[in-house]
py3Dmol code that shows the C-alpha trace and the ligand (Angstrom):
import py3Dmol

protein = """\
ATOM      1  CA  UNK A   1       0.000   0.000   0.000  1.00  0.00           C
ATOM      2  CA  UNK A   2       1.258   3.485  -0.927  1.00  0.00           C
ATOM      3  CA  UNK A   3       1.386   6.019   2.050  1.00  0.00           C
ATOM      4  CA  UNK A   4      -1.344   8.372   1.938  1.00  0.00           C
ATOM      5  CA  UNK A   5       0.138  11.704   0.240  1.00  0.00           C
ATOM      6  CA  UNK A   6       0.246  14.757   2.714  1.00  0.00           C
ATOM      7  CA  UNK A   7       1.647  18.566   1.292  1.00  0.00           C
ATOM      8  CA  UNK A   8       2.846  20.077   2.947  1.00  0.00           C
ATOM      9  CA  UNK A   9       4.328  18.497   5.711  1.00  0.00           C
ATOM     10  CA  UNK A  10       3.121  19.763   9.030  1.00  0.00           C
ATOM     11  CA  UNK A  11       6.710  19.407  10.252  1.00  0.00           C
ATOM     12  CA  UNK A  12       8.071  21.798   7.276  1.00  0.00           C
ATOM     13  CA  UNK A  13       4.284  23.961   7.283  1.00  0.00           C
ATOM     14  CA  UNK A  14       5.547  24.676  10.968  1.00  0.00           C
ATOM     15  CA  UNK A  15       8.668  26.366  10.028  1.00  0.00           C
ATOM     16  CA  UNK A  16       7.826  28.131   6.441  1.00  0.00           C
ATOM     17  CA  UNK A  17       4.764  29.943   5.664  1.00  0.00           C
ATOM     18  CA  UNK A  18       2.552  28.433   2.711  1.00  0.00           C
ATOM     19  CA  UNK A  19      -0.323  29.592   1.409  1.00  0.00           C
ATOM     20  CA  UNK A  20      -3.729  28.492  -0.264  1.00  0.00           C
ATOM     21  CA  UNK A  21      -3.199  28.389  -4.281  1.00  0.00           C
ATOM     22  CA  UNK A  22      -5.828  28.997  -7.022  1.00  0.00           C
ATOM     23  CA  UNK A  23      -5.174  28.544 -10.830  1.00  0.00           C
ATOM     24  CA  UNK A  24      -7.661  30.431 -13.097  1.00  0.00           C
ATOM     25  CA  UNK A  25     -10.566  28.159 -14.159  1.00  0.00           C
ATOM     26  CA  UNK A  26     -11.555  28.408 -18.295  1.00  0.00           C
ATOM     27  CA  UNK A  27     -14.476  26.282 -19.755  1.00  0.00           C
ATOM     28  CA  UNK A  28     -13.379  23.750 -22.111  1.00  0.00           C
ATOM     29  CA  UNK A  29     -14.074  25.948 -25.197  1.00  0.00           C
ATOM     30  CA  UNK A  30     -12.104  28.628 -23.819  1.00  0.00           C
ATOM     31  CA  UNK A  31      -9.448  26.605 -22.641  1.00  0.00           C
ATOM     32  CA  UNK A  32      -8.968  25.083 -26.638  1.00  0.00           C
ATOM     33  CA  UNK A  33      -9.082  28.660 -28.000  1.00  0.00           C
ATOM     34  CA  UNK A  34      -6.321  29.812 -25.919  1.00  0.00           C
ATOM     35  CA  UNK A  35      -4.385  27.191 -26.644  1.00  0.00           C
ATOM     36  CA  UNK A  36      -4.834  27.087 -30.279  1.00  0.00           C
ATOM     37  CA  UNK A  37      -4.092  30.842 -30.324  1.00  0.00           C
ATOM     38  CA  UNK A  38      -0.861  30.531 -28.116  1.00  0.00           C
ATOM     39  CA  UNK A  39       0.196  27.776 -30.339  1.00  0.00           C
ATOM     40  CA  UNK A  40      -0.297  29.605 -33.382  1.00  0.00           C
ATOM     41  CA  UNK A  41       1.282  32.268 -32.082  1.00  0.00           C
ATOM     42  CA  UNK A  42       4.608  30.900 -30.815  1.00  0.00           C
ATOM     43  CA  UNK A  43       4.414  28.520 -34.326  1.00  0.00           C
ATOM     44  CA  UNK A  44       5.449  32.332 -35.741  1.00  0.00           C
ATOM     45  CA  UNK A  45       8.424  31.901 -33.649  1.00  0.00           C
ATOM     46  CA  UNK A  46      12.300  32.753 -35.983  1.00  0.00           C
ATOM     47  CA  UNK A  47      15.485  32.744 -34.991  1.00  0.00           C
ATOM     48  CA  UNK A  48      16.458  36.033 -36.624  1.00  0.00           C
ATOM     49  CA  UNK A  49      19.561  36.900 -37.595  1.00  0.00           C
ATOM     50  CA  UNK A  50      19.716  40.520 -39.016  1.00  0.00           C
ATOM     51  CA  UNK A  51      18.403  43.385 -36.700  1.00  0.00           C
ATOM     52  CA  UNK A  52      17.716  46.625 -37.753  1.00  0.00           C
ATOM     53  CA  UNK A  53      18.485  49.628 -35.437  1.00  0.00           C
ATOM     54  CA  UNK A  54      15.133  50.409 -34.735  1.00  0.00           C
ATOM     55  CA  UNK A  55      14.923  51.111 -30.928  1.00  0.00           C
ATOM     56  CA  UNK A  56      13.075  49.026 -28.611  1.00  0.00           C
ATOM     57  CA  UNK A  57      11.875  51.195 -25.370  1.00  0.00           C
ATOM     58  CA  UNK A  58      13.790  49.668 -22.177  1.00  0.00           C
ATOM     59  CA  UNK A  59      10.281  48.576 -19.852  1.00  0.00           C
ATOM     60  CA  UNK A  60       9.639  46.035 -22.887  1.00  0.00           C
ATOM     61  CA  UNK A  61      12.575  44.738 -22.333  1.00  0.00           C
ATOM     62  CA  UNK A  62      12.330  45.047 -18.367  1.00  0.00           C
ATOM     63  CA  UNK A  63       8.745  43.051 -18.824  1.00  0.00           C
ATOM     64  CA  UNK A  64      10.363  40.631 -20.513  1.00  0.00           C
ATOM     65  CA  UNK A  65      13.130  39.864 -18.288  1.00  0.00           C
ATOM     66  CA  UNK A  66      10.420  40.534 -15.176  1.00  0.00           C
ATOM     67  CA  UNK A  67       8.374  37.112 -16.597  1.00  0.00           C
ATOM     68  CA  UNK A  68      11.860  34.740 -17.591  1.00  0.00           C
ATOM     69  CA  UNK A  69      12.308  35.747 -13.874  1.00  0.00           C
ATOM     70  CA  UNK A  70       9.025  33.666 -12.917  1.00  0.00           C
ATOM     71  CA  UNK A  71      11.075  30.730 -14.075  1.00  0.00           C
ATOM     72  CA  UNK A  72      10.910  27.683 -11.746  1.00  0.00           C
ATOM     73  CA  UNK A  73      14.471  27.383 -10.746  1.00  0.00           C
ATOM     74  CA  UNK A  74      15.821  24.594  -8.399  1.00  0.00           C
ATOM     75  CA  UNK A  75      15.175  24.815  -4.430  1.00  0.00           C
ATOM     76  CA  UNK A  76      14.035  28.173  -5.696  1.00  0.00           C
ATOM     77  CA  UNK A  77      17.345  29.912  -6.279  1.00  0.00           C
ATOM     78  CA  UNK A  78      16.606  31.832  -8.771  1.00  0.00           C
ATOM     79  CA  UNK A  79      20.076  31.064 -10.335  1.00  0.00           C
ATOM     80  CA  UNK A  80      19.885  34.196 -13.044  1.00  0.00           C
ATOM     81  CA  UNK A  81      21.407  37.354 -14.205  1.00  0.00           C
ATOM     82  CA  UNK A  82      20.256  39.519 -17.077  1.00  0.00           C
ATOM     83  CA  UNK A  83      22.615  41.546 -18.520  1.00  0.00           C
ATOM     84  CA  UNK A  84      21.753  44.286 -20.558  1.00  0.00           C
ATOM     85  CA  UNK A  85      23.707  46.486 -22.941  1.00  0.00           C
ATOM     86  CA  UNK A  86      22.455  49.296 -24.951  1.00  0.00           C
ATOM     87  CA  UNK A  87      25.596  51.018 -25.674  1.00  0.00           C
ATOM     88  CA  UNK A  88      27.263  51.047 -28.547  1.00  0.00           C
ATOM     89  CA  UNK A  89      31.400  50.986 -27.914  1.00  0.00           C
ATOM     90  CA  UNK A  90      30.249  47.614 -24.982  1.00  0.00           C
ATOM     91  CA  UNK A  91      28.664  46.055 -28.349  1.00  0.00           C
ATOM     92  CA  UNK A  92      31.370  46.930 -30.522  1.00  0.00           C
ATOM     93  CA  UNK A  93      33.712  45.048 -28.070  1.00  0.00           C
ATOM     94  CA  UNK A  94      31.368  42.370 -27.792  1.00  0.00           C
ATOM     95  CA  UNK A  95      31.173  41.967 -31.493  1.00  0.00           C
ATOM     96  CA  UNK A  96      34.854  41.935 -31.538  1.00  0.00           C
ATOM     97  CA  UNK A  97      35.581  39.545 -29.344  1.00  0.00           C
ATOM     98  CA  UNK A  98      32.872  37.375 -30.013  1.00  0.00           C
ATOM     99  CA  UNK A  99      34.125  37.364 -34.143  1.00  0.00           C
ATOM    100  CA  UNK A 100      37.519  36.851 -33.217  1.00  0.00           C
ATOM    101  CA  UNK A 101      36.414  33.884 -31.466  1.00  0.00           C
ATOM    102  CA  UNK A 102      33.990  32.209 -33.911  1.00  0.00           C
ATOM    103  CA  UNK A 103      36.635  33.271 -36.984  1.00  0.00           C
ATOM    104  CA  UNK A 104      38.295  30.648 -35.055  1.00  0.00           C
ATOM    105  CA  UNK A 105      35.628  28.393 -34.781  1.00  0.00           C
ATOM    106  CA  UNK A 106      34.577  28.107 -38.598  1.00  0.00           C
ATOM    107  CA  UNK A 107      38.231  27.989 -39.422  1.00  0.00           C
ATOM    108  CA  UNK A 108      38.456  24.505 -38.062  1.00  0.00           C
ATOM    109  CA  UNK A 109      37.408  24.599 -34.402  1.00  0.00           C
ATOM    110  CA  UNK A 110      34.492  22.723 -35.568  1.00  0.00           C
ATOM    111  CA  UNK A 111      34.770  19.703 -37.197  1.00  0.00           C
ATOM    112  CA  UNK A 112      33.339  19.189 -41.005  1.00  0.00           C
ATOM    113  CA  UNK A 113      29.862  17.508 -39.756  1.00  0.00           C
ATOM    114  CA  UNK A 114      29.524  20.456 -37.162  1.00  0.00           C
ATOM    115  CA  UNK A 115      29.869  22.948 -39.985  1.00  0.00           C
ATOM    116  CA  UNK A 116      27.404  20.867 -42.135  1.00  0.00           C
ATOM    117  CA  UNK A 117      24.723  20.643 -39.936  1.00  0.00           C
ATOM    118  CA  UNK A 118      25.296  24.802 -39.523  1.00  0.00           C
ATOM    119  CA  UNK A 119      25.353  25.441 -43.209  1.00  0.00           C
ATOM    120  CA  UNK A 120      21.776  25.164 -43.440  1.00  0.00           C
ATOM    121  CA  UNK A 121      21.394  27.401 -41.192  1.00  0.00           C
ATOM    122  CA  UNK A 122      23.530  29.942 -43.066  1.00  0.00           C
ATOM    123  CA  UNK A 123      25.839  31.137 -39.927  1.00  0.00           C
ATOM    124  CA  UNK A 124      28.909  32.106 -40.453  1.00  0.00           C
ATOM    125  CA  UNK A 125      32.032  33.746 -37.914  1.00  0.00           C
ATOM    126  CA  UNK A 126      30.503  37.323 -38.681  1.00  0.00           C
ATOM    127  CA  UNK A 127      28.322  38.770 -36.319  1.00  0.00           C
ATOM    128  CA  UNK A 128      26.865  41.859 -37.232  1.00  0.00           C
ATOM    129  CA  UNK A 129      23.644  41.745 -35.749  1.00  0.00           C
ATOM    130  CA  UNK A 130      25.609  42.453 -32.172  1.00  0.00           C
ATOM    131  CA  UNK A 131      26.242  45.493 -33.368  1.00  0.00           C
ATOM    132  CA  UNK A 132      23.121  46.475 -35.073  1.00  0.00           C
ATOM    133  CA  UNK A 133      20.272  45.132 -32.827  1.00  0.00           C
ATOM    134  CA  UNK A 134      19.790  47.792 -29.879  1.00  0.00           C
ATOM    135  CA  UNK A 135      20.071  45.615 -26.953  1.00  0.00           C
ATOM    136  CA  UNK A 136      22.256  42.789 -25.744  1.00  0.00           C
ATOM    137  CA  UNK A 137      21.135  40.646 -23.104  1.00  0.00           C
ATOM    138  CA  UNK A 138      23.804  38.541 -21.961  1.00  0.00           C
ATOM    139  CA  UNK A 139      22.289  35.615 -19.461  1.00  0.00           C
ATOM    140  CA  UNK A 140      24.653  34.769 -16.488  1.00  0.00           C
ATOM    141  CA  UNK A 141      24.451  31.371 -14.376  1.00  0.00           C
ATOM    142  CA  UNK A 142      24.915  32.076 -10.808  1.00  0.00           C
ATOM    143  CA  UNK A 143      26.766  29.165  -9.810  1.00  0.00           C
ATOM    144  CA  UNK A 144      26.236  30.047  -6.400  1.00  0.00           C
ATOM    145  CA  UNK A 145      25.496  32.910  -4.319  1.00  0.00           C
ATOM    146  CA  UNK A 146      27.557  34.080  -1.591  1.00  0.00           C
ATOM    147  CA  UNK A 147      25.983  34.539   1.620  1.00  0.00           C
ATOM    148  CA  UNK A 148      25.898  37.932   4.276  1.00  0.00           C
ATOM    149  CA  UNK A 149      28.687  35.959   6.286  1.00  0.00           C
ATOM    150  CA  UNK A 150      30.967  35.711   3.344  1.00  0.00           C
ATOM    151  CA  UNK A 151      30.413  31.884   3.006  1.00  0.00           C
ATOM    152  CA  UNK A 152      29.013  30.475  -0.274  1.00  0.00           C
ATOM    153  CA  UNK A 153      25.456  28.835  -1.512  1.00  0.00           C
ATOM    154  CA  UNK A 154      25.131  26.196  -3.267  1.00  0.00           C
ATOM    155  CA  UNK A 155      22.840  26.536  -6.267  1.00  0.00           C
ATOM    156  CA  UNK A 156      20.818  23.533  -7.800  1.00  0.00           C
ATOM    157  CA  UNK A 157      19.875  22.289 -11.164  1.00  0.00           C
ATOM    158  CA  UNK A 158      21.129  25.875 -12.556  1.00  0.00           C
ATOM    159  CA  UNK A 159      21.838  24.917 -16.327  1.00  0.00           C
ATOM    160  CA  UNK A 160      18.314  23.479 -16.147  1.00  0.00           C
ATOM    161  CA  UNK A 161      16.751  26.578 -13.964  1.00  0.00           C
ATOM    162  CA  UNK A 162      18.838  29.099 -16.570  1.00  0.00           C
ATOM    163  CA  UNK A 163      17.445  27.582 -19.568  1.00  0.00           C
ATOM    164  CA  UNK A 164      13.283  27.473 -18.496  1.00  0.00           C
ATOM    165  CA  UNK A 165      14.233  31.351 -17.892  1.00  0.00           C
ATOM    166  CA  UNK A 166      15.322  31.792 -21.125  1.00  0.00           C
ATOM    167  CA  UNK A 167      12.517  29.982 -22.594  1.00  0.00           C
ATOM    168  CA  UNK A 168      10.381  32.227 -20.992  1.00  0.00           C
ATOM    169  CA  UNK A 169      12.231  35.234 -22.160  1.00  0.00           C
ATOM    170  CA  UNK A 170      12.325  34.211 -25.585  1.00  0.00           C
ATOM    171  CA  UNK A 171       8.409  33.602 -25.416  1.00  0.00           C
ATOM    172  CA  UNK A 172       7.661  36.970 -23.789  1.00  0.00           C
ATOM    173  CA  UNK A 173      10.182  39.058 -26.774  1.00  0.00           C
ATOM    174  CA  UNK A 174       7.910  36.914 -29.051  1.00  0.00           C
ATOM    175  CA  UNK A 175       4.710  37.966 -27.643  1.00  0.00           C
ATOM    176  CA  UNK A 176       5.738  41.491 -27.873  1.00  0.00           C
ATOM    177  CA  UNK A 177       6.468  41.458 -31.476  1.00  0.00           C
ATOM    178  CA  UNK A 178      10.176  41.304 -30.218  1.00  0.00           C
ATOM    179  CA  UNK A 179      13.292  39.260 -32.122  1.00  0.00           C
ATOM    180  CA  UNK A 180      15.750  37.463 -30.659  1.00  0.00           C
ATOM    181  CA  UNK A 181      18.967  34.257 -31.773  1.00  0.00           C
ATOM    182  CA  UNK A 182      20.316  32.745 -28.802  1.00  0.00           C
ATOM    183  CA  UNK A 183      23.554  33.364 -29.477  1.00  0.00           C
ATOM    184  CA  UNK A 184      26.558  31.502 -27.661  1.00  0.00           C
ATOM    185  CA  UNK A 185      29.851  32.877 -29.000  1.00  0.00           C
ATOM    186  CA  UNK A 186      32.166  30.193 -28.268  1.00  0.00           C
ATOM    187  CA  UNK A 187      34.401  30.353 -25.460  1.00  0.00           C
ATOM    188  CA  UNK A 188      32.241  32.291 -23.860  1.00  0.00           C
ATOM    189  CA  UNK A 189      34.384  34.007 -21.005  1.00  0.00           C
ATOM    190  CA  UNK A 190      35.054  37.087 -22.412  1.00  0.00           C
ATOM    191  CA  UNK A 191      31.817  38.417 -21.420  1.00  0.00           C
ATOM    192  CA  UNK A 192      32.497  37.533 -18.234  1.00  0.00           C
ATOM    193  CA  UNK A 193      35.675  40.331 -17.946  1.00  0.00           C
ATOM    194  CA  UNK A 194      34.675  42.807 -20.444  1.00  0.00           C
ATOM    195  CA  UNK A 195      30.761  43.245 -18.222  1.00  0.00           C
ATOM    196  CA  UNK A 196      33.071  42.247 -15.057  1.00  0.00           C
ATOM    197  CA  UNK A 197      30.834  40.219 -13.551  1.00  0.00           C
ATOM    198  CA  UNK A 198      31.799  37.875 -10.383  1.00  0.00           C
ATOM    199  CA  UNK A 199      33.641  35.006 -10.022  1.00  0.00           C
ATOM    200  CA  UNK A 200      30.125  32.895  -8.799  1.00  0.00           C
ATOM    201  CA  UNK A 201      28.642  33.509 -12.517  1.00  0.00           C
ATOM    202  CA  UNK A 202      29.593  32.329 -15.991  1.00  0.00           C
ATOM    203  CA  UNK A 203      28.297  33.297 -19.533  1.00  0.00           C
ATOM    204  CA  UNK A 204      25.219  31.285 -20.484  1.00  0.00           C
ATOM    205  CA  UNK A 205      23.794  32.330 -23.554  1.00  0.00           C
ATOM    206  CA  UNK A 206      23.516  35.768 -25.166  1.00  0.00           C
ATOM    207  CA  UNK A 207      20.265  37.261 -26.998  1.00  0.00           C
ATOM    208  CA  UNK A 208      20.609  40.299 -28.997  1.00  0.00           C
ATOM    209  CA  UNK A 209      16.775  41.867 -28.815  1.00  0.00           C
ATOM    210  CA  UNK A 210      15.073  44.092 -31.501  1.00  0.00           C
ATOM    211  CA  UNK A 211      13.312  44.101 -34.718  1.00  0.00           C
ATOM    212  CA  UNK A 212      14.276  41.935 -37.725  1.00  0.00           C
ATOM    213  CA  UNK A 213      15.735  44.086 -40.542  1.00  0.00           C
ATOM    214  CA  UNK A 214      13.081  44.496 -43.272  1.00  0.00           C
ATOM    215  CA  UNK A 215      14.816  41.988 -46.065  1.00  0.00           C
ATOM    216  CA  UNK A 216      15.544  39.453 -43.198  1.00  0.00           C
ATOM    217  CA  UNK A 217      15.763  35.624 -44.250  1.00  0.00           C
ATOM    218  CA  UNK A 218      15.507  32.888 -41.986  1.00  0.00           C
ATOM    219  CA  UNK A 219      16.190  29.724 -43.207  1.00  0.00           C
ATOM    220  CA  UNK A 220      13.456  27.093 -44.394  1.00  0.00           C
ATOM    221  CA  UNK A 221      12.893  24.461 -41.377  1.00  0.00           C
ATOM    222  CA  UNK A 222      10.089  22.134 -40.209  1.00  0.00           C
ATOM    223  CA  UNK A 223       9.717  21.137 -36.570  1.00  0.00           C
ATOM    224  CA  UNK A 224       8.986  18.029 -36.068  1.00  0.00           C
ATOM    225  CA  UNK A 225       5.561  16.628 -35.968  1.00  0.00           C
ATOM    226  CA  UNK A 226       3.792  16.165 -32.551  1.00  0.00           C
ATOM    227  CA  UNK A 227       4.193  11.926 -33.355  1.00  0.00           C
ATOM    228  CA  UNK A 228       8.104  12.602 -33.526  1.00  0.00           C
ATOM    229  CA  UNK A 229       8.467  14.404 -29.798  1.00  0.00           C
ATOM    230  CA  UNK A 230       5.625  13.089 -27.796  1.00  0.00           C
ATOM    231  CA  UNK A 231       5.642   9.262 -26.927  1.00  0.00           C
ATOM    232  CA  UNK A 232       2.610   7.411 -25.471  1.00  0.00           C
ATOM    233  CA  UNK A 233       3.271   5.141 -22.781  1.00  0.00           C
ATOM    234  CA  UNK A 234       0.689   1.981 -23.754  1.00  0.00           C
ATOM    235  CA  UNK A 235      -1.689   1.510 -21.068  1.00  0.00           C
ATOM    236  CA  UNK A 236      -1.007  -2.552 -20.324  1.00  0.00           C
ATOM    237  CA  UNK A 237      -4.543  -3.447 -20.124  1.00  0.00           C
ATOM    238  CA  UNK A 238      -5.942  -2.030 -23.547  1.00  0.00           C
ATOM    239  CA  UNK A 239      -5.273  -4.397 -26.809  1.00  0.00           C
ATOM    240  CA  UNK A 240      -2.106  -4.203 -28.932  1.00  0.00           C
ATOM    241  CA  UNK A 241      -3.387  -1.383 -31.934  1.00  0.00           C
ATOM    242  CA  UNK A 242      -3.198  -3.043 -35.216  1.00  0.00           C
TER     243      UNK A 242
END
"""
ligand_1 = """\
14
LIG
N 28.453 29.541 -31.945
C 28.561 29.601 -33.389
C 28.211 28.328 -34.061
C 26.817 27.849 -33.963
C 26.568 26.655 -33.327
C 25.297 26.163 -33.282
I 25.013 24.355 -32.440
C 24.229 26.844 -33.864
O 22.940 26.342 -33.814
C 24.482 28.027 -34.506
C 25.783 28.541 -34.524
C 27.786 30.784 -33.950
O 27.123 31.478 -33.189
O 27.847 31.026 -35.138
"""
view = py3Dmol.view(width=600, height=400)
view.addModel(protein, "pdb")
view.setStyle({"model": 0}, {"cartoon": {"style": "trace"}})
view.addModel(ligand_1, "xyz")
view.setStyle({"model": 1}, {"stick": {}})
view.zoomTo()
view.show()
């Protein structure tokens, strides 16, 4: 017999606060027209590669950092940083640094197959739109945090809790009417000294934000069908399907 299930503890509601929790309620025809429209919308979804330097206002950008920071994130660290650059000489540098490296890269770092499965893709070591598009966000893991007394935190799950924050970010740019690439320049540790961040965070993937340019190509991709990612687990007791 399985133990009956009991959340929360009374041992662990004793020493934390919790609190009653209420999701919004939608009738079934409601519920399938929201998610056919948030499907259709996020089906829109590009990768973009050429920005123009049409501005974006900063509280867009704030909003949509504000909801990848509702991320689930493990034990709750939150385990993010946002960086954000707007000026111009920072994503000069960046550009720089970031070309030197993937000049590198396409020059042999990655083996033939690598560059293959890029080519359809069309990337290559230049980088322009880090100069073009008006913000950089440059996502930081927070290995761990370091605590009032000097002594460190441990942080859990934080590639995991990093990524489900950028996933969120990406969606709200999207929602906006916002572009984005998730770009990772490759080593990534220059960011790290040129935006001199702490020793307790590393460079996890950088998203130049703004509008595509107005003759921007993206390159011609399916995703896969629903039968290709989801799997069915057959219940035991219905018949084989023929
Ligand atoms: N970091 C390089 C190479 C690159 C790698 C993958 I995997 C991509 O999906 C795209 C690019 C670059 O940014 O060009």
């Amino acid at each position: 017999m399985t133990e009956p299930y009991v959340y929360p503890r009374p041992e662990d509601a004793a020493r934390y606060p919790f609190l009653e929790h209420r999701i919004e309620q939608y009738d079934p025809d409601e519920q399938e027209a929201r998610g056919v429209a948030f499907l259709e919308l996020m089906e829109q979804r590009r990768s973009v590669r050429t920005f123009s330097e049409e501005p974006v206002p900063r509280h867009l950008l704030e909003m949509a950092i504000q909801t990848a920071a509702t991320a689930p994130s493990g034990a709750h660290m939150q385990p993010w940083k946002f960086v954000v650059i707007g000026d111009a000489d920072i994503k000069r540098q960046i550009r720089q640094a970031a070309e030197e490296e993937e000049r590198i890269n396409y020059e042999g770092r990655m083996n033939d197959e690598w560059q293959e499965a890029l080519a359809r893709l069309g990337t290559h070591w230049q980088k322009g739109f880090l100069e073009t598009a008006p913000w950089l966000v440059v996502v930081f893991e927070e290995r761990y945090s370091i605590k009032e007394d000097g002594s460190k935190h441990h942080h859990y799950y934080v590639k995991e809790s990093v990524g489900l924050a950028c996933g969120l970010f990406i969606t709200a740019l999207h929602n906006m009417g916002l572009a984005t690439l998730p770009h990772t320049p490759s080593p990534m540790a220059f960011l790290t000294k040129l935006l001199g961040r702490p020793e307790n965070e590393r460079p996890f993937v950088l998203f130049p934000v703004g509008y595509p340019t107005p003759d921007a190509q993206v390159p011609v991709l399916a995703r896969k069908p629903l039968r290709e990612v989801m799997i069915d687990v057959p219940d035991p007791s219905s018949p084989p399907e023929r």
